[in-house]
C-alpha positions in Angstrom: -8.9 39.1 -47.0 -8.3 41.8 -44.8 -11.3 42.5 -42.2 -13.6 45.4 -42.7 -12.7 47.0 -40.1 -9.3 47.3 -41.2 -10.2 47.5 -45.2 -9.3 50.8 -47.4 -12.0 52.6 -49.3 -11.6 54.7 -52.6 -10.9 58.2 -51.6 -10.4 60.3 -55.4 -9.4 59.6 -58.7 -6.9 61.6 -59.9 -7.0 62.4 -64.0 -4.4 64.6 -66.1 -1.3 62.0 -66.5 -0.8 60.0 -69.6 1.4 57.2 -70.7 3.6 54.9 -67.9 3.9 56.5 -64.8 7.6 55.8 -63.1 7.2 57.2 -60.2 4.8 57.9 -57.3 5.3 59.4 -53.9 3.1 61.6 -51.1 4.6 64.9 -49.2 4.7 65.5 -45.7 1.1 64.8 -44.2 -0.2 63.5 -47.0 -1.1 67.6 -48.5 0.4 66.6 -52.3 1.1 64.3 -54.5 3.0 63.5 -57.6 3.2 61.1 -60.1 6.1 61.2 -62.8 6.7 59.4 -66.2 7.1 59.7 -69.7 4.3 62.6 -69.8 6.5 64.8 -67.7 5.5 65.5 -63.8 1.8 66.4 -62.3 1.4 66.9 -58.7 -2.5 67.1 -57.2 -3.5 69.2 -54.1 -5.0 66.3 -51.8 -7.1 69.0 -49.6 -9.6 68.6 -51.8 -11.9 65.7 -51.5 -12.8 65.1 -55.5 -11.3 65.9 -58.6 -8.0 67.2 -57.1 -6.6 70.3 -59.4 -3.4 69.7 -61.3 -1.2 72.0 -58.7 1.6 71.8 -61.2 3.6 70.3 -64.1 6.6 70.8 -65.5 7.1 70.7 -69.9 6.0 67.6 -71.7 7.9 66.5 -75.0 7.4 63.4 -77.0 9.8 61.0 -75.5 13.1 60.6 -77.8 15.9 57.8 -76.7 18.7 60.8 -77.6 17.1 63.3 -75.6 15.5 62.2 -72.7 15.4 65.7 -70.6 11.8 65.6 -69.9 11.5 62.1 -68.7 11.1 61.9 -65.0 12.1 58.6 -63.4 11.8 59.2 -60.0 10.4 61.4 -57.2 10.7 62.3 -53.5 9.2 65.2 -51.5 11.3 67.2 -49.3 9.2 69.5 -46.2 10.8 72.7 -44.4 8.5 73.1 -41.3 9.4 76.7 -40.9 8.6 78.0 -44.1 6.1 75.7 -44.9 7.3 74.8 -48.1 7.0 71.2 -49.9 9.5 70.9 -52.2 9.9 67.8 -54.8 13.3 66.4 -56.2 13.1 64.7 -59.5 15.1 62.5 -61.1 15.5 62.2 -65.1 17.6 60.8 -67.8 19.2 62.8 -68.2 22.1 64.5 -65.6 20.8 66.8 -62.6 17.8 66.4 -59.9 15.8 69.2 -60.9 13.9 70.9 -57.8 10.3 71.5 -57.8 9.0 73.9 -54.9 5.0 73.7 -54.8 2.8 75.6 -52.1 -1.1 75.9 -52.7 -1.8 78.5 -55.3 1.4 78.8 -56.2 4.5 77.0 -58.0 8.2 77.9 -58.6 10.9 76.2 -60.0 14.2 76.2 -58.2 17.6 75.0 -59.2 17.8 73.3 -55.6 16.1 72.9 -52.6 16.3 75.3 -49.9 17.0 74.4 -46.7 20.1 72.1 -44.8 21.1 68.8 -43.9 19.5 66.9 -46.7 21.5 64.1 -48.8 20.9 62.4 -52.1 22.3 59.3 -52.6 22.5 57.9 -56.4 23.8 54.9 -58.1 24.1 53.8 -61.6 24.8 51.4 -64.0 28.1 51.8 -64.2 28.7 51.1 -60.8 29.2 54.5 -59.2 27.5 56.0 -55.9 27.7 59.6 -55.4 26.2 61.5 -52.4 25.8 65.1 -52.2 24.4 67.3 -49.3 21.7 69.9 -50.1 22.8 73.0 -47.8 21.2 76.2 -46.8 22.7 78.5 -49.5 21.0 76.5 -52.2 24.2 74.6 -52.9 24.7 70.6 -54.0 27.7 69.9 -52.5 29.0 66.4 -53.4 30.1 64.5 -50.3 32.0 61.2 -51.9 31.8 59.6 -55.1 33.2 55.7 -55.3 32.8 52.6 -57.3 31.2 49.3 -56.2 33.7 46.7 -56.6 31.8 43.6 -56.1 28.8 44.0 -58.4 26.2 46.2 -59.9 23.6 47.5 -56.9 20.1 48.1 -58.2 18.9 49.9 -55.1 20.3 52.3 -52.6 18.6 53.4 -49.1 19.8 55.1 -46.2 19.9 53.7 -42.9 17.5 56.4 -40.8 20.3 56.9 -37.8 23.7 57.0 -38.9 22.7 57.7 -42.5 25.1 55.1 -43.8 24.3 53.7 -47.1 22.7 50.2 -47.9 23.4 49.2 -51.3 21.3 46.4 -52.8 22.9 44.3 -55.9 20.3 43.5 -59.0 21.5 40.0 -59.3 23.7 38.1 -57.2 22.4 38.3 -53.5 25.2 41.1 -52.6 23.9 44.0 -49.7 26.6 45.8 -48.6 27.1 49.0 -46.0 29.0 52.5 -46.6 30.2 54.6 -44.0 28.2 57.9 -44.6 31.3 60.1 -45.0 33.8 58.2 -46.6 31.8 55.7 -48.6 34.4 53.0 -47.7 32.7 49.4 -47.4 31.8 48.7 -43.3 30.3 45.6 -44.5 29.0 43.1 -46.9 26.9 39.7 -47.2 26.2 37.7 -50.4 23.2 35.7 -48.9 20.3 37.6 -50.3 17.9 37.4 -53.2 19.5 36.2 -56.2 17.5 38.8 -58.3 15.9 41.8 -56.9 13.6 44.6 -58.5 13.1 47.1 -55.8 13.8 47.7 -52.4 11.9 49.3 -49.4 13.3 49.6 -45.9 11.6 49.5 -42.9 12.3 52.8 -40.4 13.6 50.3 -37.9 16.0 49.5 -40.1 15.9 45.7 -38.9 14.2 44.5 -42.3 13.4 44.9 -46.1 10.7 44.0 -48.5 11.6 43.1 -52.3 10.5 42.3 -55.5 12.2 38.9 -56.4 11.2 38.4 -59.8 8.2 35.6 -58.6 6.9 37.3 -55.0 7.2 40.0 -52.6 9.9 38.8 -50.4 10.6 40.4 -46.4 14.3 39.6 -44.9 16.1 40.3 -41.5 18.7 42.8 -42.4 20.9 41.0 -40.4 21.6 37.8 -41.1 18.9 37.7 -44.4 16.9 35.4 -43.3 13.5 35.2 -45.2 10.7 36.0 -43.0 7.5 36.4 -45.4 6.7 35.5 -48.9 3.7 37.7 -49.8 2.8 35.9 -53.1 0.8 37.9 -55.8 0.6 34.9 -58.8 2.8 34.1 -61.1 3.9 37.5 -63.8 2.7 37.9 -66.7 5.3 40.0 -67.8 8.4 40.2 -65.8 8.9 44.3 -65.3 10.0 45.1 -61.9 7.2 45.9 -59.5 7.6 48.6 -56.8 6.4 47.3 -53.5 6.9 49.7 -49.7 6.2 49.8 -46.2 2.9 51.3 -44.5 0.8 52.0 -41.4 4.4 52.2 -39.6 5.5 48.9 -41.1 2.4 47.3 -40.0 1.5 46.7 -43.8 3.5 46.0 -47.5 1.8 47.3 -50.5 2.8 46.1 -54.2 2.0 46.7 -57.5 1.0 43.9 -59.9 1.0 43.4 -63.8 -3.1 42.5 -63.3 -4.7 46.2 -62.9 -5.0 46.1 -59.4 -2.7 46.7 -56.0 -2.4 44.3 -53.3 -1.9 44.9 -49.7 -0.1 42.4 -47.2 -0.2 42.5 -43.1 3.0 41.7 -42.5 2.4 39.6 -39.8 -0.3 37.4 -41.7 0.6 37.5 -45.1 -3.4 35.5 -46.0 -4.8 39.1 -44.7 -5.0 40.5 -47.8 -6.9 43.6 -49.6 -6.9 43.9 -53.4 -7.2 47.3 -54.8 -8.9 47.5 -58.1 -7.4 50.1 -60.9 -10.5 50.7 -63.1 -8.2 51.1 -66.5 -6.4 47.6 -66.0 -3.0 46.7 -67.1 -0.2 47.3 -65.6 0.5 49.1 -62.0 3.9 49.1 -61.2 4.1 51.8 -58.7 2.2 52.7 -55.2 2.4 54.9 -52.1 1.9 54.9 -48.9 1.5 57.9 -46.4 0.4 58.2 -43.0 -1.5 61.3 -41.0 -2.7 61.6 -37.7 -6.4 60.8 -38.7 -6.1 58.3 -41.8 -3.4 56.4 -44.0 -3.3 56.6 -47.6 -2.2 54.2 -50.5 -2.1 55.0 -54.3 -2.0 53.4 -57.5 -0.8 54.6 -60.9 -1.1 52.9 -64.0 2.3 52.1 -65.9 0.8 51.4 -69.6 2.1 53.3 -72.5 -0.4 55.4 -74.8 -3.6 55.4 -72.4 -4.6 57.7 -69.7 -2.3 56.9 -66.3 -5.4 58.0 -63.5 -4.0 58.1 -59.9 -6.3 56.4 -57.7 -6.1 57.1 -53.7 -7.4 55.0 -51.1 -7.5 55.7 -47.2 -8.6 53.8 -44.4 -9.0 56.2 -40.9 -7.8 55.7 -37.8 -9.7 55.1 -34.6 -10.6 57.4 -32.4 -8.4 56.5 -28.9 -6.3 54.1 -31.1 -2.4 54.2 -29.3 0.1 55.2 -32.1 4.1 54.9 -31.1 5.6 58.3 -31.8 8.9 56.2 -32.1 7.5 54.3 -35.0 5.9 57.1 -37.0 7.0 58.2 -40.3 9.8 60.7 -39.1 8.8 62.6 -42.9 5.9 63.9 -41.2 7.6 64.9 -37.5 10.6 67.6 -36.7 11.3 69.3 -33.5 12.8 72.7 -32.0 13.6 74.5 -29.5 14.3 78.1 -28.7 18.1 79.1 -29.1 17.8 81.5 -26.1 16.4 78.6 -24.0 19.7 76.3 -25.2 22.0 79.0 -24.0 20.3 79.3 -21.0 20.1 75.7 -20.5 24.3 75.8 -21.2 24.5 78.7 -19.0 22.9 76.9 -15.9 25.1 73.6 -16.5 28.3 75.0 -16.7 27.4 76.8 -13.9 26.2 73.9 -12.0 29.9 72.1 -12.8 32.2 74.6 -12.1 30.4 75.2 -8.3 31.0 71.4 -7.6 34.5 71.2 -8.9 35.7 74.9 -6.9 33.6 74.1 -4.0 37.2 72.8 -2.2 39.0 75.8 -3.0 38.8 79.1 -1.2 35.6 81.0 -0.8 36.9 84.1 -1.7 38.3 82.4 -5.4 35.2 80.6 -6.0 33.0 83.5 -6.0 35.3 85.5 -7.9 34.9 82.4 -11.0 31.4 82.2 -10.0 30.7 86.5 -10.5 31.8 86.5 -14.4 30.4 83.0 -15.5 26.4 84.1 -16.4 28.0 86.6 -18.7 29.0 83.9 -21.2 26.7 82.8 -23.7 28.0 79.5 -25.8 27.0 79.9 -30.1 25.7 76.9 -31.4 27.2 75.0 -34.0 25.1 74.3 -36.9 28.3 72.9 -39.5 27.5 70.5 -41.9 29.6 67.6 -42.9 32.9 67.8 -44.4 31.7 67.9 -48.7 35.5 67.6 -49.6 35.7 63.8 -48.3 36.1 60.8 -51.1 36.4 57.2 -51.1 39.6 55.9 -51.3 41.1 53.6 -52.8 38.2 53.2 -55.6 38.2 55.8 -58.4 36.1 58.7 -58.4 33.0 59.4 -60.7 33.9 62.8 -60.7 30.6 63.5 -63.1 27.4 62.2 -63.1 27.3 59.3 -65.8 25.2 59.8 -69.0 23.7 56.6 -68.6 20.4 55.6 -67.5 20.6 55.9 -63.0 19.0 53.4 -61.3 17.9 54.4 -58.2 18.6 57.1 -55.6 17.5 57.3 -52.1 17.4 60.8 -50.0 17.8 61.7 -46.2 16.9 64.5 -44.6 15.9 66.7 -41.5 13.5 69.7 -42.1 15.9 72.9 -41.3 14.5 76.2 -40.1 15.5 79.2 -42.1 15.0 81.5 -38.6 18.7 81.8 -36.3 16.4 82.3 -33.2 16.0 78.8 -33.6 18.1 75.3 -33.8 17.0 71.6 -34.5 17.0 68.8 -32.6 15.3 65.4 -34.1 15.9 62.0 -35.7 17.2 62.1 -40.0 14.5 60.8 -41.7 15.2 58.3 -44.8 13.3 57.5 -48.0 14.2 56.7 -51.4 13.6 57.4 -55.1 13.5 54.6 -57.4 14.7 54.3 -60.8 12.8 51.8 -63.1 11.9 52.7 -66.8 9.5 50.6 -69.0 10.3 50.4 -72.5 
């Protein structure tokens, strides 16, 4: 058991969602949520304390097999610091990530998100990975589109620096790396988990916790050697159970098939806090978030034909307590600087080199140089990527697959709208899983 000091309280119960729940997921600092699932999408407003309001929702059909449009399989928040906008990709069925824009007292649905330097990664049963780059014009751009050669990946994730992809295989112990632009293979190991539900990595991108069909399993990245078993019994019914990092990796939380959420330290996997789920049954999916004050978990129920309440827990933070900056959850963080003080900056530098490099030529050149230099000012470059690049040699999946997707994962950096300013900071990663239960 975990000790009370360290132990998470109930914080609100969430009602309004009905049937499974498929996906769950916080925005930036912890100001919304959303859960998604056969009953469509609801996202709460978590500024208030009890009995959030239902901020928004999106239409709700009885699911049918042959037209799945309104079944929403996965989730993932999206925040633009300069226009304070939260904005929530959603994955269905059916082809497309619809885009759901929410601010407080108001809601408006968007085609894509707005803003720059975002990617979505998908991949499917067929084999394929896509990514495509979410630009400032409101544009999906696709960047490369390939097939897996060596097996059928169940989970993709980005790595947080270099925003190359990790692809996961469902059965067979297969992990491989793609280069971020050219989706061409940089690397690949066959000595993980034989099977493997889903996948969260940790932002230091050293190791990853997965659902192995038995336990909770964590790995080294490199090398996949098994460094924790957090055991939860054995299932009673053998759905995949979503399972992520917390408290900046300090903590695992998973879902169970026994109404209630565990946490692990991931240090000490006997420190252990059970969090109850007053309906019972299945909860399959959970979330984690982290603000300066507190850190919150949720659990959703995943039963058909009952209510699906979100339940929130938070434990706060002590006052003085040290908290890296380097291990935060980069979701909640983004930096910037004036463009004026960048040219400046430029300005001075430049000038700083050419005076040492003329200072051995004569006096009367170097001042001449030295006279017309301030009056440059250097543009910055904001391009994005190259969209037109594709994998070769594999073939193409030109067009989104009608089948079911799997999983998706999404990387981002929160862009200013405003050309006064430009952004400097670290791509943040997180991922959008894709596990239906029939």
């Amino acid at each position: 058991m975990l000790r009370t000091a360290t132990r998470y309280a109930q914080y609100s119960t969430l009602t309004g969602a009905r049937d499974a729940v498929l996906s769950l997921s916080f925005s930036a600092h912890g100001a919304f949520i959303a859960a998604t699932g056969y009953d469509g999408v609801r996202v709460w407003d978590l500024s208030f304390s009890t009995s959030a309001p239902i901020l928004a929702t999106l239409p709700h059909q009885v699911y049918n097999p042959q037209n799945p449009k309104f079944v929403f399989t996965a989730s993932i928040w999206l925040y633009f610091e300069r226009t304070n906008s939260h904005v929530l990709v959603l994955g269905t069925l059916r082809r497309g990530y619809p885009v759901l824009e929410v601010q407080r007292n108001r809601e408006k649905q968007r085609e894509v998100a707005s803003g720059s330097r975002g990617r979505i990664a998908a991949v499917t049963m067929d084999q394929c990975v896509t990514v495509w780059s979410l630009s400032a014009s409101d544009v999906v751009t696709k960047i490369f589109s390939c097939k897996v050669q060596d097996f059928v990946p169940k989970a993709v994730r980005f790595h947080t620096e270099s925003r190359d992809l990790f692809l996961f295989a469902r059965s067979g112990g297969g992990i491989q790396l793609l280069d971020a632009k050219t989706g061409q293979v940089k690397s690949k190991d066959f000595r993980g988990p034989p099977v493997l539900g889903s996948v969260a990595l940790s932002t230091t991108n050293e190791t990853f916790v997965s659902w192995t069909g038995e336990s909770f399993q964590l790995f080294r990245l490199v090398g996949l050697e098994l460094l924790q078993t957090f055991a939860t019994g054995r299932p009673m019914v053998y759905f995949p159970r979503n399972i992520v990092f917390g408290e900046q990796d300090r903590i695992v939380v998973g879902g169970t098939d026994r109404g209630c959420g565990h946490i692990f330290q991931v240090d000490d996997p006997n420190q252990t806090q059970i969090l109850e789920y007053p309906k019972g049954g299945l909860v399959q999916h959970v979330a984690t978030a982290s603000l300066p004050d507190r850190h919150l978990v949720a659990i959703a129920g995943s039963s058909r034909h009952q209510a699906a309440d979100v339940v929130v827990f938070q434990k706060f933070i002590k006052k003085g307590a040290s908290v890296s900056i380097d291990r935060l959850d980069w979701q909640h963080f983004s930096f910037y600087l004036p463009r004026k003080l960048v040219q400046l900056m430029t300005v001075i530098i430049l000038c700083v080199g050419i005076w040492a490099g003329i200072s051995v030529v004569r006096q009367d050149v170097y001042f001449s140089i030295f006279e017309y230099i301030p009056k440059a000012i250097w543009p910055v470059s904001q391009s994005m990527p190259d969209p037109t690049l594709v994998c070769p040699p594999a073939p193409a999946c030109d067009t989104m697959p009608t089948r079911k997707p799997i999983e998706a994962s999404l990387s981002n950096i929160a862009a200013p709208e405003q050309e006064n300013f430009i952004l400097i900071g670290r791509v943040l990663s997180s991922a959008i899983t894709f596990d239906l239960i029939m």
